[in-house]
N, C-alpha and C positions, 0 to 999 in steps of 0.2 A: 535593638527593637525599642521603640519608646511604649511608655508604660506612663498610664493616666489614671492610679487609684486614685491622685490626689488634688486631681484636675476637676473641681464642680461640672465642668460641661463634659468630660470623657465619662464622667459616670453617668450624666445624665441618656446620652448616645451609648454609652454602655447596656444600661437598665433599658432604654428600647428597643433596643438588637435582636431582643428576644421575644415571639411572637406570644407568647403564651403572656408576657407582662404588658404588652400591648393589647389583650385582648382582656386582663383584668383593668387596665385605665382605660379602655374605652367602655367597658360595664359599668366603672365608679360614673362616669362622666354622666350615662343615663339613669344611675340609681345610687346616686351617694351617699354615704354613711352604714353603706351592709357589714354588716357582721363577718367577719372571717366567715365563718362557717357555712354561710350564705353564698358567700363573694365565692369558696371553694367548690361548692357542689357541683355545677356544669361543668367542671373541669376533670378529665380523665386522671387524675392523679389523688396520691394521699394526699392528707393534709397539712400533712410535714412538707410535703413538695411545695404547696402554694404558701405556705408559709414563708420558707427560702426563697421565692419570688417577691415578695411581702418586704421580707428584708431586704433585698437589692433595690427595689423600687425605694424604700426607705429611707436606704444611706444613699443614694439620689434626692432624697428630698421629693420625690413627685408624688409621694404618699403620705398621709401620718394618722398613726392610731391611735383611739382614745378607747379608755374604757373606763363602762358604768357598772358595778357589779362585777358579774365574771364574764359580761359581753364586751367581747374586742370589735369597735367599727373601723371602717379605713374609707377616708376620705382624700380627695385629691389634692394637691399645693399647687399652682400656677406657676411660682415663680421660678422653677430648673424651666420648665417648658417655655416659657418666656426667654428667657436667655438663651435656650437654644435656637428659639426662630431670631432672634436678634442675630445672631451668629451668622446663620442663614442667611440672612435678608442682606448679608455685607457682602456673598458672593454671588448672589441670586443675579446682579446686572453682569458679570462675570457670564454665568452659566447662560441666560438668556444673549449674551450677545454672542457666544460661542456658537449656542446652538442654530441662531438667526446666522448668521456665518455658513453654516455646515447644510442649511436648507438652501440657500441662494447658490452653494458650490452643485449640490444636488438635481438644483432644477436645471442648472449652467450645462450640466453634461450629459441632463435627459434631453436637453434640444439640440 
C-alpha cells in the first residue's frame, strides 16, 4: 500500500476526503477569520473534534491560525488548493476525452 504523509498533495486530497473539513473551508471561504469557537458551533461535535479537523486541515497547509489575546481565528491558504487543481488540470484532457469516448460508444449502440 502506498502511503502519502509526506506527500504535500496526498495531504492535501487527504484533509478533503473528509466532509465535515470541507464544509469548515467552505464556511472560512464565506466568512473568514472566525474564531475556533465560532467556526465550531454549527457543527454536531465537541470541540475537541473540530479541533482535530483544524489540525489535519493545518498540516495540509489549507488553513492557518492566528491568535490575538486568547482568540484563535482560522483562515484559509490558497496555495495546497492551487496545487491540487494544477494536478487536476494535467489529467482533466485525459478524463474528458475518455468520457467523450464513452458518450459517442453510447449513442453508437442506442441506434
Amino acid at each position: 500500500m502506498v502511503k502519502y504523509e509526506h506527500d504535500a498533495l496526498g495531504r492535501t486530497f487527504q484533509a478533503l476526503a473528509d466532509p465535515t473539513r470541507r464544509a469548515i473551508l467552505a464556511r472560512l471561504e464565506t466568512e473568514p477569520g472566525l474564531s475556533v469557537s465560532d467556526l465550531a458551533q454549527p457543527f454536531p461535535m465537541q470541540l475537541n473534534a473540530v479541533m482535530k479537523h483544524l489540525d489535519v486541515l493545518s498540516d495540509a497547509g489549507l488553513v492557518r491560525r492566528s491568535k490575538a489575546g486568547r482568540t484563535v481565528s482560522v483562515s484559509l491558504t490558497p496555495e495546497p488548493m492551487e496545487a491540487a487543481m494544477t494536478w487536476l488540470q494535467q489529467y482533466e484532457r485525459f478524463w474528458t476525452g475518455s468520457l467523450d469516448k464513452l458518450a459517442a460508444l453510447v449513442e453508437q449502440e442506442q441506434r
